[in-house]
N, C-alpha and C positions, 0 to 999 in steps of 0.2 A: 194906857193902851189896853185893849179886852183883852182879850185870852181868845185863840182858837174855839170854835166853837165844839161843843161833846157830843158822839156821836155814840150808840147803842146799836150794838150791831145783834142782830135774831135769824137766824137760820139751822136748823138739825144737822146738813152737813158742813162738817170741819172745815173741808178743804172751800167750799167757797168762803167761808166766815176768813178763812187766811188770805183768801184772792181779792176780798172787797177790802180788807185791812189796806193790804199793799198797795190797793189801787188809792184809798183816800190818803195813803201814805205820801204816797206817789205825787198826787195832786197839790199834797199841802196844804193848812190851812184847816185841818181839820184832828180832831182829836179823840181817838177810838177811847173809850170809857171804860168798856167791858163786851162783852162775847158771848150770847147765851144762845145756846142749842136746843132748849124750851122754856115752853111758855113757863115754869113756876121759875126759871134762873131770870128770864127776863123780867116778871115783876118785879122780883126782887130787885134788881138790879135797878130798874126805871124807879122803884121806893126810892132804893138808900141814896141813886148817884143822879137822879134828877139828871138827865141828858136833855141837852138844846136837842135833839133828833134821835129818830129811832128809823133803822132799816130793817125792814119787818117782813119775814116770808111769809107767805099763804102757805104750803103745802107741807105743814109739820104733821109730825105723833100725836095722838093725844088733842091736847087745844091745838085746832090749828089758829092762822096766822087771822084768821077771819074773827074768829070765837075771842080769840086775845085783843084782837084790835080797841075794843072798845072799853075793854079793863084797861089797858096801856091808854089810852084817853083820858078817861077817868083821873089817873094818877099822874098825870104828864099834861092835861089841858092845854098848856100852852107849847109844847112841842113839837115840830115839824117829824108828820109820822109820813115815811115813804115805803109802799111796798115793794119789794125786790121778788120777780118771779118768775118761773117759769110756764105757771099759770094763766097764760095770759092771752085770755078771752073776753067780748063784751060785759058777758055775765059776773065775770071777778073784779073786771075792774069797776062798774057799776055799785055791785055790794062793796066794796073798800071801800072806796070814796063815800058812797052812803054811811058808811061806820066808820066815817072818820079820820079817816086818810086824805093827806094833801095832796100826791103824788101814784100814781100807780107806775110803774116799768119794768117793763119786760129785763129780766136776765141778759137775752140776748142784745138787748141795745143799751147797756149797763153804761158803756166807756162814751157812747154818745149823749145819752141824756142824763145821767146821773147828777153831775154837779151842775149844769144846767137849773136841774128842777132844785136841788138842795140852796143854791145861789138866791133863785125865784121866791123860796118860803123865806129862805131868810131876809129878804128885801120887803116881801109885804109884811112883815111881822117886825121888822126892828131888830137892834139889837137885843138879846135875847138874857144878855147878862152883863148890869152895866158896871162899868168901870169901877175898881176899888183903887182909890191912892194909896198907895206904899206905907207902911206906916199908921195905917190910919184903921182903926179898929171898928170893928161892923157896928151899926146902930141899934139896938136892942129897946124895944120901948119897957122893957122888967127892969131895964138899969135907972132910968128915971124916978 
C-alpha cells in the first residue's frame, strides 16, 4: 500500500501555515513534511525531504514565491507545485504557471478548490512514490 502523499508547505505567515496544516489534516490523506516561512527553509527543505507537493505563496520577504518558484522546480521536477495566495490576479497567475506551477488558487477559495486541484496533479502524474514491500530492502545499483 503507498504512503500518503508529502506535502511542503511555504508561506511567511504562521498562522495560515497552522490553518492549511489543519485543513490537509482535516481532509486526510495527505502528509505535511515540513513548514517553511522562506525561501532558504523551503529549499532546504524541498533538498533533504523531496515532497510529492509543494504549496507555495507568492507574496513572501526576500525571494518571493515567484523568484523561488522555479528553484523549487529545479530540485523537485517532478513535483506537484501549487500556488496558495492572496495575490490573485491575471497577471500572477499567468507568471506562476509560466514558471512552473501546476495550479494557481486564490487563498480565498482554498476549502473549494484546493484538494480538487492537488487530486487533479496527482491523477495526471501517477503515483508519485511507488510502493516498497515490507521487508524488502531498496535496490541500489553500487550493491551489485
Amino acid at each position: 500500500m503507498m504512503g500518503d502523499p508529502t506535502v511542503l508547505l511555504v508561506d511567511d505567515n504562521p498562522t495560515f501555515l497552522d490553518v492549511i496544516e489543519r485543513f490537509l489534516n482535516r481532509q486526510g490523506g495527505w502528509q505535511i513534511v515540513a513548514k517553511a516561512g522562506n525561501a532558504t527553509d523551503a529549499l532546504r527543505f524541498a533538498q533533504d525531504l523531496t515532497p510529492d507537493f509543494v504549496l507555495l505563496d507568492l507574496g513572501m520577504p526576500g525571494l518571493t514565491g515567484l523568484e523561488l518558484l522555479p528553484l523549487i522546480r529545479s530540485v523537485l521536477p517532478q513535483a506537484g507545485i501549487v500556488i496558495l495566495t492572496l495575490l490573485d490576479t491575471e497577471g500572477y497567475t499567468r507568471a506562476a504557471l509560466a514558471g512552473g506551477a501546476d495550479a494557481f488558487i486564490s487563498k480565498a477559495s482554498l476549502n473549494r478548490d484546493l484538494i480538487t486541484e492537488l487530486n487533479r496533479i496527482r491523477a495526471e502524474r501517477g503515483p508519485a512514490r511507488p510502493p516498497i514491500a515490507s521487508g524488502t530492502p531498496p535496490v541500489n545499483a553500487a550493491w551489485r
